[in-house]
FIBA-693585 format. One record per residue (C-alpha): residue in one letter; z, y, x. Coordinates in Angstrom, 2 decimals. Example, Ala and Ser with C-alpha at 12.3 -4.5 7.8 and 13.67 -1.06 7.14 Angstrom:
BEGIN
res:pz:py:px
a:7.80:-4.50:12.30
s:7.14:-1.06:13.67
END
This chain:
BEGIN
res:pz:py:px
x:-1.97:-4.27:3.43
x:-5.99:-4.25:3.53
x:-7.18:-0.80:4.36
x:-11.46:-0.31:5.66
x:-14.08:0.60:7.82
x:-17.46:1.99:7.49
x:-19.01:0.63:10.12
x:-19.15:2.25:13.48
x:-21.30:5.11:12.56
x:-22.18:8.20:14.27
x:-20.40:9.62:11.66
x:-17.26:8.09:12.53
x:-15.76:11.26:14.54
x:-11.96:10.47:13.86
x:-11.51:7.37:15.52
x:-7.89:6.55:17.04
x:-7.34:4.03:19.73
x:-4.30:1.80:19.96
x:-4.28:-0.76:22.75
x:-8.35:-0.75:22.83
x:-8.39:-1.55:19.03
x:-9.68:2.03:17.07
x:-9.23:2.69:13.33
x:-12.63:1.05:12.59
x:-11.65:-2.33:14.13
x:-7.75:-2.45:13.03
x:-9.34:-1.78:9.62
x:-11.42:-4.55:9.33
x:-8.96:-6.53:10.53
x:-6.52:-5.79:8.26
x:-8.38:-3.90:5.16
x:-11.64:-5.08:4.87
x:-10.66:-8.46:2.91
x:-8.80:-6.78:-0.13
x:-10.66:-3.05:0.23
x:-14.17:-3.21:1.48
x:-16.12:-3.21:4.79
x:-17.42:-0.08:3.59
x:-13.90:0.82:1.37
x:-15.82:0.51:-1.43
x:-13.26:-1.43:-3.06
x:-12.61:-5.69:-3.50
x:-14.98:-7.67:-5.66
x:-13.95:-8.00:-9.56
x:-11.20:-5.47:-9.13
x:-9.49:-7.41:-6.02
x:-8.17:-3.53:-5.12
x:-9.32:-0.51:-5.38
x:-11.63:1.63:-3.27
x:-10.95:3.86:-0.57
x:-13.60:5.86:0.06
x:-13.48:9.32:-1.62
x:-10.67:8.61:-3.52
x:-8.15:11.21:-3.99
x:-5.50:8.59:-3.28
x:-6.11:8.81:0.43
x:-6.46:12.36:0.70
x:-3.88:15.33:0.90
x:-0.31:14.98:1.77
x:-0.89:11.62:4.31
x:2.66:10.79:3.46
x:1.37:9.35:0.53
x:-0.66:6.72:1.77
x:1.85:6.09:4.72
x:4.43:5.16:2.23
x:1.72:2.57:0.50
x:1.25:0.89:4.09
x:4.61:0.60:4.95
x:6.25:-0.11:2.14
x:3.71:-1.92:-0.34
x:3.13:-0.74:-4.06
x:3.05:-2.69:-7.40
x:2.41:-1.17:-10.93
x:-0.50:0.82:-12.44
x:-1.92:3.49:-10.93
x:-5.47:5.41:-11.85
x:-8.53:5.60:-8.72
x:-11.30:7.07:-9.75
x:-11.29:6.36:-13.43
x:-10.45:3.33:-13.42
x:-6.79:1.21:-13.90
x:-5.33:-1.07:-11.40
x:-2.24:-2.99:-11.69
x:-2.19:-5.08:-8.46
x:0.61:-6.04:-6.15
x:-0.34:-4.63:-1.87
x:2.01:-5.90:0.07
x:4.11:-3.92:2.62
x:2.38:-4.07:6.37
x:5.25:-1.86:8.08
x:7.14:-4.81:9.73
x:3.59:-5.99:11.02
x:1.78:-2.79:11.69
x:2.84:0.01:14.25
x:2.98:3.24:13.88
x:0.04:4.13:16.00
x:-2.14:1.49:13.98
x:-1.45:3.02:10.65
x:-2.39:6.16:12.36
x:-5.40:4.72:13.43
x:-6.22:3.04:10.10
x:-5.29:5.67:8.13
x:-6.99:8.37:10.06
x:-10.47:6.17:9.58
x:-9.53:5.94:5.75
x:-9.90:9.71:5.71
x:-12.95:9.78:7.48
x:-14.74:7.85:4.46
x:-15.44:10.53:2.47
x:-11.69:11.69:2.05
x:-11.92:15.34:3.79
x:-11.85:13.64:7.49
x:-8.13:14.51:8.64
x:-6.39:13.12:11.40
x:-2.87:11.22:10.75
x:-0.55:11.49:13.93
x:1.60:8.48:15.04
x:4.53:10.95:14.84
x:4.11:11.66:11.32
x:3.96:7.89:10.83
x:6.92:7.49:12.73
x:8.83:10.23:10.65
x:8.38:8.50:7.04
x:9.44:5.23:8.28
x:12.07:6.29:10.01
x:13.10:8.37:6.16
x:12.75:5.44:4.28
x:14.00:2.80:7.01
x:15.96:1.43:4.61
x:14.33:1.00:1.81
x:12.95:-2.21:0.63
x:11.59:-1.83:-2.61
x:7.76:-1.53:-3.34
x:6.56:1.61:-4.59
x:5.83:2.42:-7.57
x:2.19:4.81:-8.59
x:4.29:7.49:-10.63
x:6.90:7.59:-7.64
x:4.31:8.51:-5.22
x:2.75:11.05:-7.45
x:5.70:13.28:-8.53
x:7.07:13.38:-4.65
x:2.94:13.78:-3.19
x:0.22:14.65:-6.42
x:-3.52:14.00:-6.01
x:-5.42:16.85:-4.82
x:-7.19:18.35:-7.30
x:-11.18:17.64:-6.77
x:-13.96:20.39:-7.34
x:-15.61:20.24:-10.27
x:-19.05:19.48:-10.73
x:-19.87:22.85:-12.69
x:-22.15:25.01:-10.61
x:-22.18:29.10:-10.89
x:-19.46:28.89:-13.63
x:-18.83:32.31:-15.40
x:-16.06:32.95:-17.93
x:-16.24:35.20:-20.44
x:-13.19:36.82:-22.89
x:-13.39:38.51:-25.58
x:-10.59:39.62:-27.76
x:-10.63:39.04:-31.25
x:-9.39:40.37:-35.33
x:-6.36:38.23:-36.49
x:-8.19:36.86:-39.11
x:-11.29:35.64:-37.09
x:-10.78:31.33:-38.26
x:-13.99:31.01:-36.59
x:-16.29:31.30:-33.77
x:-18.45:34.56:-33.89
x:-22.17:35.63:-32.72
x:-21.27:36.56:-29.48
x:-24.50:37.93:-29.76
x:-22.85:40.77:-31.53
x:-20.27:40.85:-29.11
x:-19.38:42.79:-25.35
x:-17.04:40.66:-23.19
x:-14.06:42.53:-22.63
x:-13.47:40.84:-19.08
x:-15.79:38.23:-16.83
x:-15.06:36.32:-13.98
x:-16.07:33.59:-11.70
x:-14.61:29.87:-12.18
x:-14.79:29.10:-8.23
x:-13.21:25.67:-8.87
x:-16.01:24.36:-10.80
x:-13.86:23.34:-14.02
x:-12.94:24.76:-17.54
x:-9.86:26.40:-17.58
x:-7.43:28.74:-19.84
x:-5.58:29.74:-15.93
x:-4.21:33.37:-17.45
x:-4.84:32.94:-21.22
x:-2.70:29.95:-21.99
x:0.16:32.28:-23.65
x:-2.05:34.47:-25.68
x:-3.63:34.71:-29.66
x:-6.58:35.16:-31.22
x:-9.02:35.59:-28.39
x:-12.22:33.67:-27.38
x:-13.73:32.29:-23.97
x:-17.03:30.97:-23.13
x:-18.20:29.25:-20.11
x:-21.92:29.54:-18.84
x:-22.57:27.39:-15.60
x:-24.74:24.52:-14.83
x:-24.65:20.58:-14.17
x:-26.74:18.93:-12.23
x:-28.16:15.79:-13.70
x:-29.22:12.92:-11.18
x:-30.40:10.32:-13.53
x:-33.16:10.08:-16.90
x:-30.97:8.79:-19.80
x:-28.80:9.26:-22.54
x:-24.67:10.96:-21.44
x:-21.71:11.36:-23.50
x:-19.88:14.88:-23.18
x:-16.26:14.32:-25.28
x:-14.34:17.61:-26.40
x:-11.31:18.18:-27.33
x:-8.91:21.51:-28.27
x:-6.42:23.56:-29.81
x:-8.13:25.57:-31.96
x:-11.93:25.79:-32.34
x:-14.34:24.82:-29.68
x:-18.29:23.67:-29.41
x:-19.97:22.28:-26.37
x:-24.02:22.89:-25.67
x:-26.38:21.90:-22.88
x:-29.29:23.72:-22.75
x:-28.82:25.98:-26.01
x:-28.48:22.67:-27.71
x:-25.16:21.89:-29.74
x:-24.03:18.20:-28.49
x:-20.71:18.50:-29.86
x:-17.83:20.82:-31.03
x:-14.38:20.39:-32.84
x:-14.18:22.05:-35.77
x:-11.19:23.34:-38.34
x:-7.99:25.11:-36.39
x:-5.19:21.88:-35.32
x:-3.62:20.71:-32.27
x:-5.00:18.95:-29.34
x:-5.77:15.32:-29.84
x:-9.10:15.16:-31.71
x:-11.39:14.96:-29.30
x:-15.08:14.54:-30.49
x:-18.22:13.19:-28.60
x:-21.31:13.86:-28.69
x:-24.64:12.57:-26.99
x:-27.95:14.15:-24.89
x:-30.62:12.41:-22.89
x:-31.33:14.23:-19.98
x:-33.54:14.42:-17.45
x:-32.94:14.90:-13.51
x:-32.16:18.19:-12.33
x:-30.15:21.01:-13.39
x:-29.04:21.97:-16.98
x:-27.28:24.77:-18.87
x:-24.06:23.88:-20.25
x:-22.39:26.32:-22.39
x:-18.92:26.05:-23.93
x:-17.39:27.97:-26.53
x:-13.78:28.24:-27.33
x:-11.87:29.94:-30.37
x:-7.94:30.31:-29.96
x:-6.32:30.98:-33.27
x:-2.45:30.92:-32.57
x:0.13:29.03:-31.40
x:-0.67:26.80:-28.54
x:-3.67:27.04:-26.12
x:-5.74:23.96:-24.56
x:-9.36:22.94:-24.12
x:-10.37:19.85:-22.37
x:-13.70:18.41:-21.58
x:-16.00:15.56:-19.80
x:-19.20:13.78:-19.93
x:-20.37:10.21:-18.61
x:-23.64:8.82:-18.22
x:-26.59:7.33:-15.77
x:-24.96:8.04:-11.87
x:-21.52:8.72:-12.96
x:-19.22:6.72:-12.14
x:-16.78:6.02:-15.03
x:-16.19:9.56:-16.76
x:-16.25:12.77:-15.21
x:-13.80:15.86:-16.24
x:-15.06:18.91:-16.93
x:-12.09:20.90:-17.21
x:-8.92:21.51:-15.21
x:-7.17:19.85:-18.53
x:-8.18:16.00:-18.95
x:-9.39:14.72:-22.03
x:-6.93:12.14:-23.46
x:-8.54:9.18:-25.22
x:-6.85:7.44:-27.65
x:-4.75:4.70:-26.31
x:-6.16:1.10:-25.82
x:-4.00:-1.13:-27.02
x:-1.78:-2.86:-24.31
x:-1.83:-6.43:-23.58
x:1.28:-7.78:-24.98
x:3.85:-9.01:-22.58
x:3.92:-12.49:-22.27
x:6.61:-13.37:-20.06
x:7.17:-17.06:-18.66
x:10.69:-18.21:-18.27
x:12.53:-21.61:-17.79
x:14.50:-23.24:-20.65
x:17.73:-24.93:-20.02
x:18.08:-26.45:-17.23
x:14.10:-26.91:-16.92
x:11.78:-25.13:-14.58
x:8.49:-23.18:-15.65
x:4.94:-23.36:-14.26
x:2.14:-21.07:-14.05
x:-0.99:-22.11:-12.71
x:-3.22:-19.31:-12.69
x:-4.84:-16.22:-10.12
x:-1.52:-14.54:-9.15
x:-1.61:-11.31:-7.77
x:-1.00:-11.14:-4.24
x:-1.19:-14.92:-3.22
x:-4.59:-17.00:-3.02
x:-6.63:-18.32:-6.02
x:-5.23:-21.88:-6.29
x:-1.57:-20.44:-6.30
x:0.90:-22.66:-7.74
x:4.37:-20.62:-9.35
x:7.84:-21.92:-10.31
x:10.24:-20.34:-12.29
x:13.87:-21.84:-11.64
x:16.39:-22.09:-14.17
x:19.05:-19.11:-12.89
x:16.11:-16.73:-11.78
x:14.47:-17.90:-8.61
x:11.11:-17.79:-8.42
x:8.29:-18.99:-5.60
x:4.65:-19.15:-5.56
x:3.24:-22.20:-3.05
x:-0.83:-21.80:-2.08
x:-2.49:-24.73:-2.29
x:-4.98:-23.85:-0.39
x:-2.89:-23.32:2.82
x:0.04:-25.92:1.78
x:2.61:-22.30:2.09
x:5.06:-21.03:0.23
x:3.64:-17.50:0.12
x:6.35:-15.59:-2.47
x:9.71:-15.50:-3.44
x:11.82:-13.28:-5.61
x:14.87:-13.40:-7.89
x:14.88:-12.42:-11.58
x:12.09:-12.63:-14.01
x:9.44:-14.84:-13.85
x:5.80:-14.30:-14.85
x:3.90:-12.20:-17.33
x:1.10:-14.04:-18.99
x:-0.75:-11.76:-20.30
x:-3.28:-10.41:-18.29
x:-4.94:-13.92:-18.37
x:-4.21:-14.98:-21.66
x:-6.12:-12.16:-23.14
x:-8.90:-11.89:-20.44
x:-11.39:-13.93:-18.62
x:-12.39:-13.73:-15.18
x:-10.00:-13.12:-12.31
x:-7.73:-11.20:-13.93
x:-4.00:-11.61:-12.04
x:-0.85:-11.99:-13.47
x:2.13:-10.50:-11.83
x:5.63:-11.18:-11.24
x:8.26:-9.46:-13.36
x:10.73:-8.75:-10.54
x:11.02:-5.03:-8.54
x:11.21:-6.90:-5.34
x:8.57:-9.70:-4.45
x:9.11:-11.33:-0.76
x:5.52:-11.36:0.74
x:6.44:-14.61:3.21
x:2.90:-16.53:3.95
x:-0.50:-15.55:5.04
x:-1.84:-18.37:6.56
x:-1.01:-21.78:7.26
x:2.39:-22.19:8.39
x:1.29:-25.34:10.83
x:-1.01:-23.17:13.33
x:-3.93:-24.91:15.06
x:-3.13:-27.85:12.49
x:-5.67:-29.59:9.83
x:-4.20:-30.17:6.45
x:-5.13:-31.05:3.22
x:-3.16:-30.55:-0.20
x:-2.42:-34.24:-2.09
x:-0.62:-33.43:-5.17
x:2.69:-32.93:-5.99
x:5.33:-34.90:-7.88
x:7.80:-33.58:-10.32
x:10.78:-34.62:-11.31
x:12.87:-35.07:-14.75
x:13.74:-31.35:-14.46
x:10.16:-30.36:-13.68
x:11.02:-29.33:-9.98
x:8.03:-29.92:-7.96
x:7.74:-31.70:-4.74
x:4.93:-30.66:-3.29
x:2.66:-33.60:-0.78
x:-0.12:-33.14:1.58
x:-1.02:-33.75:5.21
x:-1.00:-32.34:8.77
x:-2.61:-33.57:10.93
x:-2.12:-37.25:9.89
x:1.60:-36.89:9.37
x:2.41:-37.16:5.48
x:4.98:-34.14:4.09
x:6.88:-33.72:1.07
x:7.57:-30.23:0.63
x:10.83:-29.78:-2.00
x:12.16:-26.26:-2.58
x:14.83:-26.04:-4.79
x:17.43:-23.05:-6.04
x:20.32:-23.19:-3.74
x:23.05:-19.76:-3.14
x:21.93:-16.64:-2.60
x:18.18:-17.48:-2.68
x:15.91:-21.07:-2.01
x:16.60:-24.17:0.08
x:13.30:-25.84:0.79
x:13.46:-29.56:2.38
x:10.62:-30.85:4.22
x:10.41:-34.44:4.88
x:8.14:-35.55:7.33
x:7.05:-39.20:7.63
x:5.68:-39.72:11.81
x:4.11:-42.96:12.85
x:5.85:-42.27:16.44
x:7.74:-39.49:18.57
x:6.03:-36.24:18.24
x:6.83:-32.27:17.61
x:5.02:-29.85:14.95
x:5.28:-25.99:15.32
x:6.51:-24.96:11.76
x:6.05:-21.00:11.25
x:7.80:-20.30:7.20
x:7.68:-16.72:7.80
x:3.90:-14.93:8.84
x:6.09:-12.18:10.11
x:9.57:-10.26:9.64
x:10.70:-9.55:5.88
x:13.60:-7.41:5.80
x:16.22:-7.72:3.50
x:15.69:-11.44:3.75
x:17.31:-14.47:6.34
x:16.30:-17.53:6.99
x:17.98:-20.33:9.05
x:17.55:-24.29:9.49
x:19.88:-26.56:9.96
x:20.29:-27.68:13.45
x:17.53:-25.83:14.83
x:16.80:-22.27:16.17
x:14.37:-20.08:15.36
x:11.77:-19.49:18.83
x:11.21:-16.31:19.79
x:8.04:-15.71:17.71
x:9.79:-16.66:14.46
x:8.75:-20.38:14.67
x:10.41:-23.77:14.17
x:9.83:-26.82:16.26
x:10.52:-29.91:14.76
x:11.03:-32.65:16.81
x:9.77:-35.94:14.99
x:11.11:-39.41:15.13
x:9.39:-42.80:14.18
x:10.04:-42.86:10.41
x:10.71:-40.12:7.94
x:12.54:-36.82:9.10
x:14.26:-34.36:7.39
x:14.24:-30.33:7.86
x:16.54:-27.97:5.67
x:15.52:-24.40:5.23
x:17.81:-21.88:3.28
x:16.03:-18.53:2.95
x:18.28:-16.12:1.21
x:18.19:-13.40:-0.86
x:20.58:-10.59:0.70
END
């Protein structure tokens, strides 16, 4: 997976050891890349960040699930989309080093709680047969985010009940609160009015500004409402309708702390108020309220989705999520699918089904990745698959059918590398051209993948998963089958 550490500060007080390795160390050797030395998340949007996100804190069962089992999709950390593949690390991680790499996650900012090798060992042994990804929305209904404090200080809410036909919002001046109370959560909320009429509530509290410039506080509500910072009107919604026409307004403010002041007429019918601001030293947009303001929808990047014709294969050439960045795909005619790294000559996915959507990088620049289309992606390569070896990536040739054969070198010895679709999943042939009697440690798989074989013909599999092929004068021949199960 790629989880982080923050350095070996004094700070550091939940550190778990496994086999002389502690959370700090296991994370850098298997976060840091994709998350962060510090977890503050991969460059360009790699992955997201780690430290204080809500993500990692709360029910640990959560982020256990994410290690073991991977997760693909969209999912929201702190304010900002991802839609990444992370592979599963369960068949390569114990259960005392997700403890230990978890338990440092939630020592970067994330509330600091320890997570027990037991507890580990209890989800995996729940979902031991599960080999699907995760999905973000599957996570969230079984284990929801913890809900964060807000950022309004000494937050007082005031009711006051109202005539039928008040449309809209009176001098309070004029008016005694029939109840106050305290907000101790920091955020805007209608907790024990959302089922009555004609009634009003204002909120007097304070936010503490940590940068000079100019920040954008958005409202939005069902009926009446008006937002001010420092007895200043920056923005209300006016007229009595539904939620969904949120309005923004804009301040410059200075550092330190202002008065923020919002006022809020119900009418009838349905009750809701939601409310946030964004500016200098926040990062991405801050909710006010307990309700989140819904902005109107951007509109979505159209699928574009690859796929063979006939009895031709597909290519995509492009950053891939979850592979390197000279990553090579092939869609198959009949719905196998394989990405090969150029960088390391490896096949480094496989899966069945759909192929490719485009559209991330048609529409964007940079290193946006494109993902497969398929539920279950085969995570096979990290690495070279000829250990201790030096190789370098020729070319490949392809044939009338656009199958690729893909050529480079180890050590010397010149390889044509030909996957192809065979039953039940791939069968790769690897022809290997020796100028006299040798051997060469193949290793096709980095480490276990269950639901998935893989055999050769007329060789065994060593005891660490690798191959040896024995090499003749001349070319030689290896046939893998990995299959699909």
């Amino acid at each position: 997976m790629n989880l982080i550490p923050l350095l070996f500060s004094a700070l550091a007080l939940f550190t778990l050891t496994v086999n002389g390795q502690s959370g700090p160390v296991l994370y850098q050797t298997y976060c840091s890349a994709c998350h962060g030395a510090q977890g503050q998340g991969g460059a360009e949007g790699a992955a997201p960040p780690l430290a204080k996100s809500l993500w990692a804190q709360g029910d640990p069962d959560r982020m256990i699930k994410v290690v073991l089992h991977g997760l693909m999709g969209e999912i929201e950390v702190l304010g900002k989309e991802y839609n990444l593949v992370m592979p599963p690390q369960g068949a390569v991680l114990s259960d005392g080093q997700i403890a230990a790499i978890l338990t440092h996650v939630r020592s970067l900012g994330n509330g600091g709680e320890k997570v027990s090798t037991d507890r580990v060992a209890a989800v995996r042994a729940k979902y031991e047969e599960r080999e699907a990804y995760w999905k973000g929305d599957e996570l969230l209904k079984d284990h929801p985010l913890p809900s964060p404090p807000g950022p309004l200080k000494n937050l007082v809410r005031k009711f006051y009940a109202l005539r039928k036909d008040q449309r809209s919002i009176p001098d309070y001046a004029k008016l005694e609160a029939n109840a106050s109370a305290r907000q101790p959560n920091g955020l805007i909320n209608l907790e024990g009015y959302s089922e009555k009429d004609h009634f009003s509530l204002v909120w007097e509290g304070e936010l503490n500004v940590r940068r000079e410039g100019q920040f954008s506080f958005t409202l939005d509500s069902d009926d009446l409402s008006a937002l001010y910072i420092d007895d200043k009107k920056v923005v209300e919604v006016p007229g009595l309708g539904g939620m969904g026409r949120a309005k923004t307004g804009k301040a410059t403010l200075h550092p330190g702390v202002v008065k923020i002041r919002v006022e809020y007429l119900e009418f009838t019918g349905f009750t809701g108020i939601a409310a946030s601001w964004a500016g200098p030293g926040i990062r991405g947009t801050q909710s006010l309220s307990s309700t989140k303001v819904v902005s109107k929808q951007k509109p979505k990047i159209n699928l574009i989705e690859l796929k063979p014709e006939g009895n031709r294969a597909v290519h995509y050439r492009n950053f891939i999520a979850g592979t390197g960045n000279r990553s090579f795909s092939v869609g198959y005619p009949g719905g196998v699918n394989l990405v090969f790294n150029q960088e390391n000559c490896g096949l480094e996915l496989l899966w069945s089904g759909r192929f490719i959507d485009a559209g991330p990088r048609w529409k964007n620049r940079g290193t946006v990745r494109s993902f497969p289309l398929s539920g279950q992606v085969y995570h096979l390569q990290k690495g070279s698959p000829y250990p201790g070896r030096t190789f370098s990536f020729q070319g490949m040739e392809l044939d009338d059918h656009e199958y690729p054969t893909f050529c480079y070198s180890v050590d010397g010895l010149i390889v044509r590398d030909r996957p192809q679709p065979a039953d039940k999943g791939m069968e790769r042939i690897l022809t290997i051209e020796s100028a006299g009697v040798g051997e060469l440690v193949f290793a096709p798989l980095s480490r276990p993948v269950p639901g998935f074989s893989l055999e050769c013909r007329g060789l065994v599999a060593r005891q660490d998963g690798t191959f040896l092929l024995p090499l003749l004068k001349g070319d030689n021949s290896f046939t893998f089958h990995y299959g699909i199960l």
